[in-house]
C-alpha positions in Angstrom: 13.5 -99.1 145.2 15.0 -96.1 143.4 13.8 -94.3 140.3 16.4 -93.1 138.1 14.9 -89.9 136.5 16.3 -88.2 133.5 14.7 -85.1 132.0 11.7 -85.7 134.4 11.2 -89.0 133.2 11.8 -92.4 134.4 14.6 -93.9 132.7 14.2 -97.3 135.2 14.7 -98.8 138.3 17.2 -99.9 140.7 17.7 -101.7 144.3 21.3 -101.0 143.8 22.8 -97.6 143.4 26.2 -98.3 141.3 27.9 -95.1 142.4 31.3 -93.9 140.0 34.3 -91.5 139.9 36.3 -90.4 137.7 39.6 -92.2 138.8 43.0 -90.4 138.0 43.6 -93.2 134.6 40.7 -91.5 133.1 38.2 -94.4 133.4 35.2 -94.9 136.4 35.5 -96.8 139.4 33.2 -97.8 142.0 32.6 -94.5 144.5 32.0 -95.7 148.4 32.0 -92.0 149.9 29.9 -90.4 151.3 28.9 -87.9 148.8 29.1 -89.4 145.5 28.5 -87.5 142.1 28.1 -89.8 139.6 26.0 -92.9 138.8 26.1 -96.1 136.2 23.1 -97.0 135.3 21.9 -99.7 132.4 25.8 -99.5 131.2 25.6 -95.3 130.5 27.4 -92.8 133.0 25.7 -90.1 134.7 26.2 -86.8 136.6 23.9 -87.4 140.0 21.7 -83.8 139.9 22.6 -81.7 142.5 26.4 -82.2 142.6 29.0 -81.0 140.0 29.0 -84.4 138.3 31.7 -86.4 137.3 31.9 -84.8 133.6 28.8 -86.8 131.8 27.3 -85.1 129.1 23.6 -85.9 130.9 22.7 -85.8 134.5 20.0 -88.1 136.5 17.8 -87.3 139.6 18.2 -90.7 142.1 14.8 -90.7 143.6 13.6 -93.3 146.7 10.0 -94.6 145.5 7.8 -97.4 146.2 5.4 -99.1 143.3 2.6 -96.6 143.9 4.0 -93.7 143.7 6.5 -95.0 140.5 3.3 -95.6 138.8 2.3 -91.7 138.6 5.8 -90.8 137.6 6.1 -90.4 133.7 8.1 -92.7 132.1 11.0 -92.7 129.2 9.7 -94.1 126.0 12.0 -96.4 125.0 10.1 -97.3 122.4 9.4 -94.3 120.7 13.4 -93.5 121.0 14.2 -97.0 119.1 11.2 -96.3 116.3 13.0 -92.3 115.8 16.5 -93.8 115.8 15.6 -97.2 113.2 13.6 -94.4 111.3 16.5 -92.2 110.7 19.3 -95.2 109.9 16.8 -97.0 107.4 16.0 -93.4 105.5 19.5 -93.0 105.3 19.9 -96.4 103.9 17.0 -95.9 101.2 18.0 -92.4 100.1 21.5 -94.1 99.4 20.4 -96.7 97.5 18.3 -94.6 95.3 21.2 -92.2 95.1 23.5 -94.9 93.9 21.3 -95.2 90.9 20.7 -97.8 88.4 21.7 -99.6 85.4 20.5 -99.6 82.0 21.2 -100.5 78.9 24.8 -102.2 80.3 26.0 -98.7 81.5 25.1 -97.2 85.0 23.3 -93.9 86.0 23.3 -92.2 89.3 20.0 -90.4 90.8 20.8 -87.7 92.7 18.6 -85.2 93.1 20.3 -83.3 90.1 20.5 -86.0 88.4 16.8 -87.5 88.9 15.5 -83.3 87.6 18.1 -83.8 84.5 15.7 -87.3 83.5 12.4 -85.6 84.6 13.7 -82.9 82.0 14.5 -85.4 79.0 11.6 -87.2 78.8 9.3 -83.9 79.7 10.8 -82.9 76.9 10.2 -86.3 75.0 6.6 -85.5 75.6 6.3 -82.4 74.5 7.4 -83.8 71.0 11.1 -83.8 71.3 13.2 -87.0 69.2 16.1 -87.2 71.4 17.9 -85.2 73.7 22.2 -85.3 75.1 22.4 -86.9 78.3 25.7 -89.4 80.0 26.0 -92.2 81.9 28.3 -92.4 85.0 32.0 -91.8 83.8 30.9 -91.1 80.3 30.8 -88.3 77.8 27.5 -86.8 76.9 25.7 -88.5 74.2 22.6 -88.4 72.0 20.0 -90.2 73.5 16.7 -91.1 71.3 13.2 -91.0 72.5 13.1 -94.5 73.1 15.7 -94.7 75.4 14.9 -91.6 77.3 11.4 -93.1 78.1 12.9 -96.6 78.7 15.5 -95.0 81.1 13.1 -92.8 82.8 10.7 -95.6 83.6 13.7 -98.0 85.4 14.6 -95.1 87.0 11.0 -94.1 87.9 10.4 -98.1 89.2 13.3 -98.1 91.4 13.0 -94.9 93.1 9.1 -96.0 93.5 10.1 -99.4 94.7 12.5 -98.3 97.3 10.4 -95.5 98.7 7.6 -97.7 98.8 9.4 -100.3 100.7 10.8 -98.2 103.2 6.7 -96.5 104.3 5.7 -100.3 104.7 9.1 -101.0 106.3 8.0 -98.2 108.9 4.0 -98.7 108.9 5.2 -102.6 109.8 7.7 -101.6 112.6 5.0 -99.5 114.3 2.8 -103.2 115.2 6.0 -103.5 117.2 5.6 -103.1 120.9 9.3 -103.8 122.4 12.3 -101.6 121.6 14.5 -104.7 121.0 13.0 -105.5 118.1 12.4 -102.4 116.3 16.7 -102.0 116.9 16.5 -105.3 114.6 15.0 -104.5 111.9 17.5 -104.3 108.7 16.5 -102.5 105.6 16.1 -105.5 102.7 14.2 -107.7 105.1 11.2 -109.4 104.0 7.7 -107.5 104.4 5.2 -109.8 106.5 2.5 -111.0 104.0 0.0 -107.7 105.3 2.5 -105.2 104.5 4.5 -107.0 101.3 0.4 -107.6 99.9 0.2 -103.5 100.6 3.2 -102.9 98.8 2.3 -105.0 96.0 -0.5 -103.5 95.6 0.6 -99.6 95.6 3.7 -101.3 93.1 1.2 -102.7 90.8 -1.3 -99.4 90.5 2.7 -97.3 90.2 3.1 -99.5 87.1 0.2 -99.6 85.2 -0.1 -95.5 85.7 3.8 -96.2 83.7 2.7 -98.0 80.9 -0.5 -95.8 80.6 1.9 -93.1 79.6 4.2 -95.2 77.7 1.2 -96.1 75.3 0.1 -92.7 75.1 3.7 -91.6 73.9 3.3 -94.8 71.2 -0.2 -93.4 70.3 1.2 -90.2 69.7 4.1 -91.3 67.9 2.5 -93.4 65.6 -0.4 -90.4 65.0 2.8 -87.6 63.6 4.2 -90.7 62.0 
């Protein structure tokens, strides 16, 4: 049995060395010589340590082993590789959807960072005693917008960026229960929870929401007190 060693860690095992070249077309063939260079292995192409490889970007060490000693060897985690690479593509995926914003009041509004400071700024502003203040939706000209609709705006904005954020930490806390690499590589952001995580979620949702209208009726109780 071989051990196919990448970085000083065991990538897997073979009883079959799949030896390549580099053939003149540009694509690998089968290598029977006596001194090969490079290896397939699991469908990637390597340079075989030791030789000047066949042009790979990585290179593996071909070691001979038998099941004792392949025990002591430290192995590849596979799964810790799927949960960093799901990780990243389902961040992406959940900072883009916040990005691409909402809609209220029939028009849309992005949230980009800029634009999620410029509706922290109205309605901080619409605390601090302010009537309305100019903002735009997407495409549109700036426009007066009155206390009301500041607050209402900031709190649909405020649920779905709290919504998607929460989503995605119970997406990940659920996708760490997983133990095979397979299935963390399935995972699709929009998937239903399981009901331990979507009960979590629910939960941290439901406290997000009533902390909301806590400050919406505070702004009422203030209104109607200068009123």
């Amino acid at each position: 049995m071989y051990a196919i060693i990448r970085n000083n860690l065991v990538i897997g095992t073979t009883d079959e060395l799949n030896y390549i070249k580099l053939q003149d077309n540009g694509c690998y063939g089968q290598d029977k010589s006596s001194n090969p260079k490079g290896i397939a292995f699991m469908s990637v192409a390597y340079n075989i340590l030791g030789t000047n490889g066949i042009g790979c970007p990585e290179s593996v060490e071909i070691r001979e082993v038998d099941e004792e000693t392949l025990k002591q060897l430290p192995k590849f985690d596979y799964l810790g590789e799927a949960m960093d690479k799901k990780c990243i593509e389902l961040s992406a995926i959940c900072n883009k959807t916040i990005i691409d914003g909402i809609d209220y009041n029939g028009k849309h509004y992005s949230l980009t960072a800029a634009d999620q400071t410029n509706i922290d700024s109205m309605f901080n502003s619409i605390v601090l005693g302010a009537n309305s203040f100019p903002y735009h939706a997407d495409g549109e000209e700036c426009a007066v917008m009155d206390a009301k609709s500041i607050t209402e705006l900031y709190m649909v904005y405020k649920t779905h960026v709290t919504y998607h954020t929460t989503y995605f930490n119970m997406l990940k806390a659920q996708m760490k229960t997983y133990t095979e690499p397979s299935k963390v590589y399935s995972v699709q952001y929009g998937e239903e929870l399981n009901d331990t995580f979507k009960a979590k979620m629910n939960e941290m949702l439901t406290a997000a929401q009533e902390q909301m209208n806590n400050i919406v009726n505070k702004l009422d109780g203030a209104s109607n007190v200068s009123k």
